[in-house]
C-alpha angles and dihedrals in degrees: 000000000000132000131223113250092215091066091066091065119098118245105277082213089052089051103054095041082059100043087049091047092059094038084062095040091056089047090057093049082049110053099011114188098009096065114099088234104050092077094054090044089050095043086053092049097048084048094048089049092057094044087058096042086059095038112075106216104040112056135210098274098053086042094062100040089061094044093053080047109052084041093055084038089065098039082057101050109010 
C-alpha cells in the first residue's frame, strides 16, 4: 500500500499560526511591558497559576504555562 506524499506536508494553517505565534512572543521579548499583548499573556498566566494551584493534579507552573499560552493563543488568532 502506498501512501500519499502530500500527507507528509505540514498544514499550511498550523504553520502560520505558529510562525505568527513566535513573531508575537518575540515582540513581546522585545518590547515587554510596552506591547499591547504582554499584559493579557500575563493575565492568562497569573489565572492559570491559580487555577493550578486549586486543581490537584496540575500545579501552578503548568497552570500558568497553559494559561500564557491559550492567551497568546488568542492574541494570535482571536
Amino acid at each position: 500500500m502506498m501512501t500519499d506524499p502530500k500527507d507528509d506536508k505540514p498544514d499550511p494553517i498550523d504553520r502560520t499560526i505558529l510562525v505568527d505565534a513566535m513573531e508575537e512572543a518575540k515582540g513581546i521579548g522585545r518590547e515587554g511591558m510596552a506591547h499591547p499583548s504582554t499584559k493579557p499573556v500575563m493575565t492568562g498566566a497569573a489565572i492559570g497559576a491559580v487555577a493550578g494551584l486549586v486543581l490537584p493534579i496540575i500545579g501552578p507552573i503548568f497552570g500558568g504555562v497553559a494559561g500564557a499560552g491559550y492567551m497568546l493563543y488568542k492574541r494570535v488568532r482571536p
